[in-house]
Jmol script that loads the backbone (N, CA, C; Angstrom):
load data "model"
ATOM      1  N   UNK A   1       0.819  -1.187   0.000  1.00  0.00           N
ATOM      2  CA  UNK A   1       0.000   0.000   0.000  1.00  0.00           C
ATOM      3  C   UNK A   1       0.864   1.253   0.000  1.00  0.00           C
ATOM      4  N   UNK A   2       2.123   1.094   0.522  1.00  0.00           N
ATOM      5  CA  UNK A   2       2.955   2.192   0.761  1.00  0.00           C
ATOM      6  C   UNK A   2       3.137   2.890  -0.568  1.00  0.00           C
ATOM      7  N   UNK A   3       3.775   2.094  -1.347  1.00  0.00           N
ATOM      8  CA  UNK A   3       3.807   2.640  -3.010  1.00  0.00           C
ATOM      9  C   UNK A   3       2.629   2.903  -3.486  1.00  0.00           C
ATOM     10  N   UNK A   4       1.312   2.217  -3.656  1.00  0.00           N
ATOM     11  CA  UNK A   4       0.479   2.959  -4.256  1.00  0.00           C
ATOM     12  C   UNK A   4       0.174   4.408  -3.555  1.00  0.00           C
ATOM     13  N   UNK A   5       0.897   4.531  -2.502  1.00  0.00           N
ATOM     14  CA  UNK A   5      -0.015   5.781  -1.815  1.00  0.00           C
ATOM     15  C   UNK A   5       0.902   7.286  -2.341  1.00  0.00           C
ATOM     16  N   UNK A   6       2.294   6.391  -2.372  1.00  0.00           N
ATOM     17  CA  UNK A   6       3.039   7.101  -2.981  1.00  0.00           C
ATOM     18  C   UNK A   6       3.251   7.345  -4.491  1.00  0.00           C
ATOM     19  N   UNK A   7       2.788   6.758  -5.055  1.00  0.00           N
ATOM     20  CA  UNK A   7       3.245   6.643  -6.420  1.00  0.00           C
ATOM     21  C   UNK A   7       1.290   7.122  -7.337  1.00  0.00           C
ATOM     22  N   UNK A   8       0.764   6.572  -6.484  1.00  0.00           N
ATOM     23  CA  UNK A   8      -0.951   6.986  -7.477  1.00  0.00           C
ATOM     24  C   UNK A   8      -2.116   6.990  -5.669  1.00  0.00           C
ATOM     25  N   UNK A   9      -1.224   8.299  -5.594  1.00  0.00           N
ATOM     26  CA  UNK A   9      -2.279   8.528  -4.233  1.00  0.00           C
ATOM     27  C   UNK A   9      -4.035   8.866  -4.447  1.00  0.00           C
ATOM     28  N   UNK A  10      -4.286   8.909  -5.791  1.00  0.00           N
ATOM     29  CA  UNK A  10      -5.629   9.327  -5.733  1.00  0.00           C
ATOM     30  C   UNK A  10      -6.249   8.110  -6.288  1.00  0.00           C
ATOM     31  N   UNK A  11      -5.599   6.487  -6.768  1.00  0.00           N
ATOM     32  CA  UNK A  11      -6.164   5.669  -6.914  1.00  0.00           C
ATOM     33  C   UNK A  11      -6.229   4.872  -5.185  1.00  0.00           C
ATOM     34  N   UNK A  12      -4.894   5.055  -4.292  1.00  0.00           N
ATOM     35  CA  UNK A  12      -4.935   4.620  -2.956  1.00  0.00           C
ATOM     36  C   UNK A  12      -6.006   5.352  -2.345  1.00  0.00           C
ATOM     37  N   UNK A  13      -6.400   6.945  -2.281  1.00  0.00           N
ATOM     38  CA  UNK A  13      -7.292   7.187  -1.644  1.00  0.00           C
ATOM     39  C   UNK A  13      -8.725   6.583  -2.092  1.00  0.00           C
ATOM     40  N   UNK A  14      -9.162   6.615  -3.553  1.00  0.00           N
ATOM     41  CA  UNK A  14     -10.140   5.987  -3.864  1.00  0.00           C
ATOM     42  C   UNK A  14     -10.527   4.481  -3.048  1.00  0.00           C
ATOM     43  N   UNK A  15      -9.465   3.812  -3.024  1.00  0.00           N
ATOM     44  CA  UNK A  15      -9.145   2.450  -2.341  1.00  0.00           C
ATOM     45  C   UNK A  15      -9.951   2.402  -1.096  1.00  0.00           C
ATOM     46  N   UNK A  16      -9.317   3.572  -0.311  1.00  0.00           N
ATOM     47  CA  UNK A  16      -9.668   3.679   1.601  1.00  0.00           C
ATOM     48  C   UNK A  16     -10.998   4.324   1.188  1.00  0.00           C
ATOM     49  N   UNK A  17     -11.551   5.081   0.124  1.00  0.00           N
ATOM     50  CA  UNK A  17     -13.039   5.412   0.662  1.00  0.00           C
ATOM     51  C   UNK A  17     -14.004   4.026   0.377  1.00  0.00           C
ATOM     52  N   UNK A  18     -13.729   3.594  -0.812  1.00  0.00           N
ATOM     53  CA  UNK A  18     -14.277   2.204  -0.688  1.00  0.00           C
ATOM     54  C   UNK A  18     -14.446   1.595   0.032  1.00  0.00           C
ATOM     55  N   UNK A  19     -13.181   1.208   1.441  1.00  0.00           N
ATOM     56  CA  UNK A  19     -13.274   0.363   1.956  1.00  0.00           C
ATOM     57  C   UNK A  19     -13.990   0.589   3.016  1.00  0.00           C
ATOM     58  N   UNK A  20     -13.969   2.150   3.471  1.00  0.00           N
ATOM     59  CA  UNK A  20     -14.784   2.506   4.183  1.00  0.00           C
ATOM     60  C   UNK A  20     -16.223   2.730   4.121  1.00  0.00           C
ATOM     61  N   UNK A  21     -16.625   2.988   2.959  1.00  0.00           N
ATOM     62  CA  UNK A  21     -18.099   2.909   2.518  1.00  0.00           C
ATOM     63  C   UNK A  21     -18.728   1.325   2.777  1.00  0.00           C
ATOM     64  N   UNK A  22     -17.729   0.192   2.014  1.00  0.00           N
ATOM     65  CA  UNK A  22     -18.318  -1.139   2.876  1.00  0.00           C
ATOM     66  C   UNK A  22     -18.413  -1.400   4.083  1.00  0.00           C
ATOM     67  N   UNK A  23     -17.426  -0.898   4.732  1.00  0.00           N
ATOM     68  CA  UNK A  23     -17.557  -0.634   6.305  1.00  0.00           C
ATOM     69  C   UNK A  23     -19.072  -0.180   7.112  1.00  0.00           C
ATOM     70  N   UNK A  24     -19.129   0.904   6.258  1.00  0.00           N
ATOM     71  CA  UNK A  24     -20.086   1.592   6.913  1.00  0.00           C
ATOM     72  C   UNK A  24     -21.620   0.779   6.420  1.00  0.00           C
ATOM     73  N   UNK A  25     -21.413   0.473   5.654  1.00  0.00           N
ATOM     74  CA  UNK A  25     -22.395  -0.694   4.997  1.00  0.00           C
ATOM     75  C   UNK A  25     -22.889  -1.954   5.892  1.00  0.00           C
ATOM     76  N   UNK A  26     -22.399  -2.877   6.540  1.00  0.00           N
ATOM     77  CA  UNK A  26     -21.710  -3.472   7.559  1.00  0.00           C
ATOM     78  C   UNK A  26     -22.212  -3.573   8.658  1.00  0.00           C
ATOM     79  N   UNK A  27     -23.708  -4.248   9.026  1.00  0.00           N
ATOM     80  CA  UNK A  27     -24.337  -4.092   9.998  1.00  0.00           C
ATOM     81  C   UNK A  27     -23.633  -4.632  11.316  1.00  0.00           C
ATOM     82  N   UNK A  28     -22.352  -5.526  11.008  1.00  0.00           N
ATOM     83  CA  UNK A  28     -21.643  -6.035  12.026  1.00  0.00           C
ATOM     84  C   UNK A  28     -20.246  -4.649  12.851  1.00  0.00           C
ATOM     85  N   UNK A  29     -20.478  -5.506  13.890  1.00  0.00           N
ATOM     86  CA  UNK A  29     -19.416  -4.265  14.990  1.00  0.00           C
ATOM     87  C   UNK A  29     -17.733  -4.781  14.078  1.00  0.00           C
ATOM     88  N   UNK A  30     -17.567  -3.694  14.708  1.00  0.00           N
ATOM     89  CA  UNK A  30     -16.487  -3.431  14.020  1.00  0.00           C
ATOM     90  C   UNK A  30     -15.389  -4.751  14.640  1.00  0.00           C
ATOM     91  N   UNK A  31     -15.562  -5.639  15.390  1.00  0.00           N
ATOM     92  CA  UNK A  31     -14.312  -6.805  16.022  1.00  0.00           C
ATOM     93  C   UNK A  31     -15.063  -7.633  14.730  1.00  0.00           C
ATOM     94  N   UNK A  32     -16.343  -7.631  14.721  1.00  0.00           N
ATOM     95  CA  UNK A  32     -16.458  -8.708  13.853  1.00  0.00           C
ATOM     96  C   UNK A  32     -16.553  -8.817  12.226  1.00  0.00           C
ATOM     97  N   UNK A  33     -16.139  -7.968  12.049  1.00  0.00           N
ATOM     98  CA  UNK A  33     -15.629  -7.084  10.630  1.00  0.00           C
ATOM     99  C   UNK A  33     -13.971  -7.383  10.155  1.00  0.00           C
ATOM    100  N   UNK A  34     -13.271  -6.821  11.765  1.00  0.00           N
ATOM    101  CA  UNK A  34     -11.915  -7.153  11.357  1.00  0.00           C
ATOM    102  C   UNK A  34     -11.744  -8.886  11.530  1.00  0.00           C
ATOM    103  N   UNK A  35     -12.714  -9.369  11.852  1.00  0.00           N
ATOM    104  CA  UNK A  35     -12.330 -10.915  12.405  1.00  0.00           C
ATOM    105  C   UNK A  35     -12.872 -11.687  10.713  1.00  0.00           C
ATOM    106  N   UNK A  36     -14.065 -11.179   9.961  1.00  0.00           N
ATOM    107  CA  UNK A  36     -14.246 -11.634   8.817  1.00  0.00           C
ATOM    108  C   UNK A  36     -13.263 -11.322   7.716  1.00  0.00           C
ATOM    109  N   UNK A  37     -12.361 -10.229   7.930  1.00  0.00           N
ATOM    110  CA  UNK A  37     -11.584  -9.942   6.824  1.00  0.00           C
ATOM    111  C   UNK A  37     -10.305 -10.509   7.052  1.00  0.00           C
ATOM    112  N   UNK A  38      -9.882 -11.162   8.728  1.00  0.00           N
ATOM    113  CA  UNK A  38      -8.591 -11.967   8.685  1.00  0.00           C
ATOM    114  C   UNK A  38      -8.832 -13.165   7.582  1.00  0.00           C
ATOM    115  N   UNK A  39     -10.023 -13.525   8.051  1.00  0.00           N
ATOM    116  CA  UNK A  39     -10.389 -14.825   7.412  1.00  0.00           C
ATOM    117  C   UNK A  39     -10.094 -14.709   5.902  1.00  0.00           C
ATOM    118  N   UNK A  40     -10.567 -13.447   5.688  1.00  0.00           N
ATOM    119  CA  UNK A  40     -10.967 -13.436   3.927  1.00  0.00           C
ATOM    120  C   UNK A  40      -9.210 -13.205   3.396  1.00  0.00           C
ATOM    121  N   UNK A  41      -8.192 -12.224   4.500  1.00  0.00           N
ATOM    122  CA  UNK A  41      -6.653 -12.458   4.030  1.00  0.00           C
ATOM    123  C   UNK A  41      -6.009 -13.887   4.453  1.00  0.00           C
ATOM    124  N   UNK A  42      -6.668 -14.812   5.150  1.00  0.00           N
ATOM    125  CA  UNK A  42      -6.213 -15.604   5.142  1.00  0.00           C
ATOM    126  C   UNK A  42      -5.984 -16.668   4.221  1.00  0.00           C
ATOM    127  N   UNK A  43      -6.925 -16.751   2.978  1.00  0.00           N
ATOM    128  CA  UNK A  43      -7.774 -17.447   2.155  1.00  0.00           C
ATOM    129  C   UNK A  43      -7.119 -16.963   1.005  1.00  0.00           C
ATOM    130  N   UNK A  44      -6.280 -15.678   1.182  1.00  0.00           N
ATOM    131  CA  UNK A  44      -5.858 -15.190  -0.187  1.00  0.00           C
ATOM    132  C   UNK A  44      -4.062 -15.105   0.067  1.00  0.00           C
ATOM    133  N   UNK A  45      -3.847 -15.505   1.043  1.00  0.00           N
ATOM    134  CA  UNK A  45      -2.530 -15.123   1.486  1.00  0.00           C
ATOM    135  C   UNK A  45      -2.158 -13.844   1.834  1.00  0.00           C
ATOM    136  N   UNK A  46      -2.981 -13.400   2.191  1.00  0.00           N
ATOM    137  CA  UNK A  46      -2.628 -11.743   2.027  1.00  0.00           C
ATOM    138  C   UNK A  46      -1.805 -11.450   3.490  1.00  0.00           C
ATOM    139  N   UNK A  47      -0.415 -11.678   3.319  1.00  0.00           N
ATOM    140  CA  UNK A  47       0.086 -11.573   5.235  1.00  0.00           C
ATOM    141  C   UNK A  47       0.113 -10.464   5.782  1.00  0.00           C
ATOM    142  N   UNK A  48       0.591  -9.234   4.653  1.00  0.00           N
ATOM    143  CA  UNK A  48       0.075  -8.062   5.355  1.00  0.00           C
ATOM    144  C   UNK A  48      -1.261  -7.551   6.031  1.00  0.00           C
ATOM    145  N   UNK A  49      -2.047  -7.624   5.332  1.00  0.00           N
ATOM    146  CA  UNK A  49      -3.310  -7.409   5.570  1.00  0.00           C
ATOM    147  C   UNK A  49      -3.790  -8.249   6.662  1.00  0.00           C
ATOM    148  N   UNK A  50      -3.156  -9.480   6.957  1.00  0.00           N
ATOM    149  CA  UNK A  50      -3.101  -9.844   8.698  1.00  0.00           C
ATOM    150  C   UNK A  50      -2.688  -9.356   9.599  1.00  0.00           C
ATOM    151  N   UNK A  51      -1.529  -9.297   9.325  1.00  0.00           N
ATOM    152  CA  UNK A  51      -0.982  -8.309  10.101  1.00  0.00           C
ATOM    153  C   UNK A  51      -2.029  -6.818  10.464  1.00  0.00           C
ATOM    154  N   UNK A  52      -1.874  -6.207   9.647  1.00  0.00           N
ATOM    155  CA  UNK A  52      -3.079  -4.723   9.694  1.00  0.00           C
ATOM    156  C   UNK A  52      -4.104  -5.497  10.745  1.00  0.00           C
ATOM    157  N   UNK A  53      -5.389  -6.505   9.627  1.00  0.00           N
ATOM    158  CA  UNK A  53      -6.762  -6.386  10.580  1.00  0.00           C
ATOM    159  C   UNK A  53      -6.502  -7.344  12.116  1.00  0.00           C
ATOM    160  N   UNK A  54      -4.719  -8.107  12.102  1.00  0.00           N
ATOM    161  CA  UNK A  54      -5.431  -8.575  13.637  1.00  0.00           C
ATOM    162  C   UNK A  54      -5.004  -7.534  14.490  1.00  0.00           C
ATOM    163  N   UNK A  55      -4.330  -6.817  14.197  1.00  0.00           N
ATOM    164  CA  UNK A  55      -4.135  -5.392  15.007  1.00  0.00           C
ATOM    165  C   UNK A  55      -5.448  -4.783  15.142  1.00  0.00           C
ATOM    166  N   UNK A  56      -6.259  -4.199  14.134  1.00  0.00           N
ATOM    167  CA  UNK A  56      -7.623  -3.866  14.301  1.00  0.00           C
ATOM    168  C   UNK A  56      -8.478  -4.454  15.222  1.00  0.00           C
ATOM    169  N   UNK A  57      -8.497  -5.449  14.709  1.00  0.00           N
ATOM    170  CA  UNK A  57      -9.495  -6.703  15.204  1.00  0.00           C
ATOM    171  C   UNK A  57      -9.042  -6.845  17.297  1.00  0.00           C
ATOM    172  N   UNK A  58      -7.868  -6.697  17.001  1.00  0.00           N
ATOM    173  CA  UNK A  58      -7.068  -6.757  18.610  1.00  0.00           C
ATOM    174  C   UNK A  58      -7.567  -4.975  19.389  1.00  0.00           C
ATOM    175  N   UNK A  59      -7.605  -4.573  18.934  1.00  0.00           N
ATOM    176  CA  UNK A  59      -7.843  -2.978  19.143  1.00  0.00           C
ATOM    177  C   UNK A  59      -9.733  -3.199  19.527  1.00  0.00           C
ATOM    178  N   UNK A  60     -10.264  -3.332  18.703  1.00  0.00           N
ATOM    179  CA  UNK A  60     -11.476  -3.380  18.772  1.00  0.00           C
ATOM    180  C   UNK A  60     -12.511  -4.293  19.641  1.00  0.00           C
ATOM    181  N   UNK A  61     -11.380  -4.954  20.454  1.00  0.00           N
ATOM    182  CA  UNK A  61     -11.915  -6.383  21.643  1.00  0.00           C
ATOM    183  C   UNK A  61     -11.848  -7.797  21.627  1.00  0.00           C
ATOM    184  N   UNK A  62     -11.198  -8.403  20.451  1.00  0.00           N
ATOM    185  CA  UNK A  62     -11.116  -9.169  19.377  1.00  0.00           C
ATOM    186  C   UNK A  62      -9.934 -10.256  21.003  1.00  0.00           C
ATOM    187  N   UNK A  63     -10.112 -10.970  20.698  1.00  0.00           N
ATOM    188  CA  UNK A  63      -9.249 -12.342  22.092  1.00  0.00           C
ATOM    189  C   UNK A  63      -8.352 -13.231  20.762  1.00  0.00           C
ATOM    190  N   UNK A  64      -7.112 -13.687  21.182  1.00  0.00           N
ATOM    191  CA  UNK A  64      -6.291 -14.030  20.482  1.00  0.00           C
ATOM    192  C   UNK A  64      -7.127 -15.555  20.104  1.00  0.00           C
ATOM    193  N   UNK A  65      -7.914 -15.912  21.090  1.00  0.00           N
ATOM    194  CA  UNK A  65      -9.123 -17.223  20.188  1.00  0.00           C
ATOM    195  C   UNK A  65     -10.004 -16.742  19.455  1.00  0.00           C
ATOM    196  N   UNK A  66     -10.234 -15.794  19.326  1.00  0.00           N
ATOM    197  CA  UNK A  66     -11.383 -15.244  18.209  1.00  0.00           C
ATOM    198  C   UNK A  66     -10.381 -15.136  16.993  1.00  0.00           C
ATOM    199  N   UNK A  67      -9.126 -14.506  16.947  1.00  0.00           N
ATOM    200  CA  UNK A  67      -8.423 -14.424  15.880  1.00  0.00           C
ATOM    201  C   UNK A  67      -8.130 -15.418  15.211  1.00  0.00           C
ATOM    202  N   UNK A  68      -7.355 -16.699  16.097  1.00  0.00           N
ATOM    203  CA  UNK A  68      -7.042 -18.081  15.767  1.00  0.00           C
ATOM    204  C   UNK A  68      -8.555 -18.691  14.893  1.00  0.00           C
ATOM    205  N   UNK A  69      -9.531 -18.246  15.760  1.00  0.00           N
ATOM    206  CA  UNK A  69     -10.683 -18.973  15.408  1.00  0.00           C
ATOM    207  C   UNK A  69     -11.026 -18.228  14.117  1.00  0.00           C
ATOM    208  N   UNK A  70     -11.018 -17.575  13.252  1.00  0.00           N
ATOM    209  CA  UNK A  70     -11.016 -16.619  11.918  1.00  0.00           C
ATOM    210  C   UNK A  70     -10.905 -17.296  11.235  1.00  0.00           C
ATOM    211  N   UNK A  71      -9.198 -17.464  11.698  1.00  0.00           N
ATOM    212  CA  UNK A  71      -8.233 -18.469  10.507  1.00  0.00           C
ATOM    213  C   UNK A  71      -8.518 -19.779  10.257  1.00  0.00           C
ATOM    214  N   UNK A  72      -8.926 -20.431  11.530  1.00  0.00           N
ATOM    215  CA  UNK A  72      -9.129 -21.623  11.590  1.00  0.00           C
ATOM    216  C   UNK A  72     -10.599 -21.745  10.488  1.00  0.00           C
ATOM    217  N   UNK A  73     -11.256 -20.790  10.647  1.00  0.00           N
ATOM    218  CA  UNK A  73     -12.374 -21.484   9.913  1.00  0.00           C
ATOM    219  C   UNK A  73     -12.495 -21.598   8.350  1.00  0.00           C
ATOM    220  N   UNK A  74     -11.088 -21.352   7.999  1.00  0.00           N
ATOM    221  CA  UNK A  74     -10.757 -21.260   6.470  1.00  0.00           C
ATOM    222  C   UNK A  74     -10.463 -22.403   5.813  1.00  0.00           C
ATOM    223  N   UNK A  75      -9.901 -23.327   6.916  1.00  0.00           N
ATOM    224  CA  UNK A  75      -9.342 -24.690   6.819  1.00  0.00           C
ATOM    225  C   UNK A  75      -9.644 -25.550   5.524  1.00  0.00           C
ATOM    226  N   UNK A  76     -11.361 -25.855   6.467  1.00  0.00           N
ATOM    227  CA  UNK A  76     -11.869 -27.014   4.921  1.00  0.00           C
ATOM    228  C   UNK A  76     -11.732 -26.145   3.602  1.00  0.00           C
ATOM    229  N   UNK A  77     -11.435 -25.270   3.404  1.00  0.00           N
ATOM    230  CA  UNK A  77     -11.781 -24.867   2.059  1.00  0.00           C
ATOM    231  C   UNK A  77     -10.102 -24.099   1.661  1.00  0.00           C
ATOM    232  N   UNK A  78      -9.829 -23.570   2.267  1.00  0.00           N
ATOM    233  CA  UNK A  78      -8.223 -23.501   1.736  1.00  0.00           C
ATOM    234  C   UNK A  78      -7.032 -23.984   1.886  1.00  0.00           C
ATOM    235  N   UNK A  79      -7.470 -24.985   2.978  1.00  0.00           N
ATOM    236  CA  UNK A  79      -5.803 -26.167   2.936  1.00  0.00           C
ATOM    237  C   UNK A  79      -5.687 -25.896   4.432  1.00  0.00           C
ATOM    238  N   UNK A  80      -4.400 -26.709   4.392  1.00  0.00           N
ATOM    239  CA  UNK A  80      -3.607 -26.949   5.499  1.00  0.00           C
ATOM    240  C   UNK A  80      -2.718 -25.761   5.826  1.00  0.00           C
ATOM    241  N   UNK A  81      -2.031 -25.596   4.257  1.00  0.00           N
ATOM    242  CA  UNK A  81      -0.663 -25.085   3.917  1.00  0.00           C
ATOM    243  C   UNK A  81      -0.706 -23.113   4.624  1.00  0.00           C
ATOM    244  N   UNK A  82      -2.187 -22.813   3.571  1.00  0.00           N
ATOM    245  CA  UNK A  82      -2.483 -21.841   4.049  1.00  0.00           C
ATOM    246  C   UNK A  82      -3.083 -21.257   5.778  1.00  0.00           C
ATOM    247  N   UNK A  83      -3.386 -22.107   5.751  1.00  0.00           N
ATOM    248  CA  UNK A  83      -3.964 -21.636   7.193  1.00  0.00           C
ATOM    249  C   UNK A  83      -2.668 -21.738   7.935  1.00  0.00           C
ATOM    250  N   UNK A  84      -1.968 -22.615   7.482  1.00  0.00           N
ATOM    251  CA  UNK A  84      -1.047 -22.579   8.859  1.00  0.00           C
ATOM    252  C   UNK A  84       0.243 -21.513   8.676  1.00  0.00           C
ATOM    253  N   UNK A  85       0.283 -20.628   7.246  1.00  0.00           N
ATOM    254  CA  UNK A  85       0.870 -19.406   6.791  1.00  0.00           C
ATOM    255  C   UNK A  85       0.089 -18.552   7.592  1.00  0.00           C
ATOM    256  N   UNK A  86      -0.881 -18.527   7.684  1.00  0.00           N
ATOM    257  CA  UNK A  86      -1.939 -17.349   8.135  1.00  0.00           C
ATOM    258  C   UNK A  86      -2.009 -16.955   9.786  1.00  0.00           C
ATOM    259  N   UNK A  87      -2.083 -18.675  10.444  1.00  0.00           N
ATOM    260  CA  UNK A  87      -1.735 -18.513  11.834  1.00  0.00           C
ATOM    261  C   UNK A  87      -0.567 -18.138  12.514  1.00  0.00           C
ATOM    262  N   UNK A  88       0.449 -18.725  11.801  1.00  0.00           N
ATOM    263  CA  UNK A  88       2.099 -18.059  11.679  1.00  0.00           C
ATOM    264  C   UNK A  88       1.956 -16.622  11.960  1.00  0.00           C
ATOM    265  N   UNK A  89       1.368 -16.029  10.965  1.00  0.00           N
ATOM    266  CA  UNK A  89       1.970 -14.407  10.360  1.00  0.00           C
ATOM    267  C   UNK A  89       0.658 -13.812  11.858  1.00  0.00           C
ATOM    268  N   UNK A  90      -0.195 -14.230  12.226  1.00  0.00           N
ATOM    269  CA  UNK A  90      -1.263 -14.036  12.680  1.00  0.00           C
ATOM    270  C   UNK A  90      -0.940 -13.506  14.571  1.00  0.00           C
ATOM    271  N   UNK A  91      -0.103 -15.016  14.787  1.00  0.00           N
ATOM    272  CA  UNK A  91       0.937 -15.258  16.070  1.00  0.00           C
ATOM    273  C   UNK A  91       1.358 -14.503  16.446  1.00  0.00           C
ATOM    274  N   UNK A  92       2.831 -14.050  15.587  1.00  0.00           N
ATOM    275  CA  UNK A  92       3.731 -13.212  15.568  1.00  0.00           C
ATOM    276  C   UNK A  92       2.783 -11.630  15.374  1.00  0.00           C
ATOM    277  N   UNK A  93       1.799 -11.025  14.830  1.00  0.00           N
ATOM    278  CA  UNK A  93       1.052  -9.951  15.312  1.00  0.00           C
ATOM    279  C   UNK A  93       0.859  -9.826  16.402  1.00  0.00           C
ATOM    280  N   UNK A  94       0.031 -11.176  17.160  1.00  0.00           N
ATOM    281  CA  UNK A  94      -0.342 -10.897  18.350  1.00  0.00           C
ATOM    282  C   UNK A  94       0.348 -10.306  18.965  1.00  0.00           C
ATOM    283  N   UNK A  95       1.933 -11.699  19.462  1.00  0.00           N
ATOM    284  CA  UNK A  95       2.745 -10.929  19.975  1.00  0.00           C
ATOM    285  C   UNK A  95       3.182  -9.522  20.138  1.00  0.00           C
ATOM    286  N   UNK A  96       3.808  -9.232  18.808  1.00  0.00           N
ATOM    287  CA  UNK A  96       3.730  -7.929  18.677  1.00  0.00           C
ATOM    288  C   UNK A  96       2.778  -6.744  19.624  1.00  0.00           C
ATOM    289  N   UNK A  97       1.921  -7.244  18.862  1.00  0.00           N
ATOM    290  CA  UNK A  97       0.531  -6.165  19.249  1.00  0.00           C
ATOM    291  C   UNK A  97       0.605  -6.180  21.333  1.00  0.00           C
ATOM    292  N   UNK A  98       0.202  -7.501  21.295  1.00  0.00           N
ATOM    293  CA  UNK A  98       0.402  -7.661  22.821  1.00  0.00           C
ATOM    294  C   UNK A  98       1.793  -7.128  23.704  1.00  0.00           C
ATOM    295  N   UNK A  99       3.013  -7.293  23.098  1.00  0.00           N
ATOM    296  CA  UNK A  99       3.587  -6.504  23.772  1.00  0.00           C
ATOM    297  C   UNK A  99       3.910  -5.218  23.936  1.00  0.00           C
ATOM    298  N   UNK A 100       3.784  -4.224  22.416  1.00  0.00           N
ATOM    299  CA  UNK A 100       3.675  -3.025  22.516  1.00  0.00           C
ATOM    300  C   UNK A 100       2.300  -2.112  23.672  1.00  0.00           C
ATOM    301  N   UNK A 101       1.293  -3.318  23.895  1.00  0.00           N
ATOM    302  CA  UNK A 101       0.370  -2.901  25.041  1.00  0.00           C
ATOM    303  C   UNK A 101       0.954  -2.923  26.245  1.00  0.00           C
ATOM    304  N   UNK A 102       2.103  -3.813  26.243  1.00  0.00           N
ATOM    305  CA  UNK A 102       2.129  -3.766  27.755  1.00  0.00           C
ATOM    306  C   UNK A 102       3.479  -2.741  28.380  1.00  0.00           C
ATOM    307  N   UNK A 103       3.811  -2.308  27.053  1.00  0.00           N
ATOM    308  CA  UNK A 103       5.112  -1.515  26.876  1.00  0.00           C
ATOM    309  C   UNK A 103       4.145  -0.025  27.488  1.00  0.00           C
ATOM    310  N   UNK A 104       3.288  -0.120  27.000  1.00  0.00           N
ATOM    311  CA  UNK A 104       2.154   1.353  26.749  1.00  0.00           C
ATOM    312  C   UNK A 104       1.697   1.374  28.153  1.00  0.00           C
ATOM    313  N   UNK A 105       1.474   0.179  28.833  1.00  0.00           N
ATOM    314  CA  UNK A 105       0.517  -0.015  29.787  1.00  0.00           C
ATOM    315  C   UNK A 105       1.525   0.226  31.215  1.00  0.00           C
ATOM    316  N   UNK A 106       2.649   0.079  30.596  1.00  0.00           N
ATOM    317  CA  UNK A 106       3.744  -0.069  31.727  1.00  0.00           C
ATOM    318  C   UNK A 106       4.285   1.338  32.177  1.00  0.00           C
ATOM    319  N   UNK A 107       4.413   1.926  30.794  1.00  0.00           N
ATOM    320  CA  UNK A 107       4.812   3.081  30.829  1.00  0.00           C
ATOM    321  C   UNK A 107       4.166   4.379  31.371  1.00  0.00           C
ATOM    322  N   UNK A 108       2.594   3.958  31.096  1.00  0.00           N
ATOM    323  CA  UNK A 108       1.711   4.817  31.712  1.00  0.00           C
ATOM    324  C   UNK A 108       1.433   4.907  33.514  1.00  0.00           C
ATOM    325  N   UNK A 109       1.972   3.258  33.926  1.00  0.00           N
ATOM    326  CA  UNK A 109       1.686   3.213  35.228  1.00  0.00           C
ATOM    327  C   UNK A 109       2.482   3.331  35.710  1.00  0.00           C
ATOM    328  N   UNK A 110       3.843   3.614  35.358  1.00  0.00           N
ATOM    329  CA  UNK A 110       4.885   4.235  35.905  1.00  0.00           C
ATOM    330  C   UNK A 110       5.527   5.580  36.227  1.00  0.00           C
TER     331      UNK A 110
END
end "model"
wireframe off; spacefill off
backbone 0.3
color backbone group
């Protein structure tokens, strides 16, 4: 996304109003929005875009079994291979995500 934003920023912005117009479309809360679209990057390989929505999805109330459970439900229909790319890249977010909270959380109570 970085290059398109840089290189054809008015086809990237077109991009984010889209995505936000389906959003807003979207009778579901927003955890269960980012929890349908891990699924849907999981299914396509998309690792960035895991990365991004389990951060979202983690932000928005989302439990590291709701995330697992996303991916997992991709299984019968996209393999082994993939899902277990998806839970990988998925993991290593958490982490991430989870420790920059407690970096935040630490810092504030100190």
């Amino acid at each position: 996304m970085k290059n398109m934003m840089q290189e054809a920023p008015d086809v990237a912005q077109s991009f984010f109003d889209l995505a936000k117009s389906v959003k807003q479309y979207s009778p579901l809360d927003e955890k269960v929005n980012e929890l349908v679209i891990i699924g849907i990057f999981s299914a396509h390989r998309g690792l960035r875009g895991i990365n991004t929505h389990v951060e979202r999805a983690m932000a928005a109330g989302a439990t590291k079994e709701e995330v697992i459970a996303a991916i997992l439900l991709a299984l019968p229909i996209v393999g082994i291979t993939d899902v277990n790319m998806a839970l990988d890249q998925a993991m290593e977010t958490i982490a991430d995500t989870t420790a920059k909270t407690k970096e935040v959380t630490g810092a504030t109570a100190g």
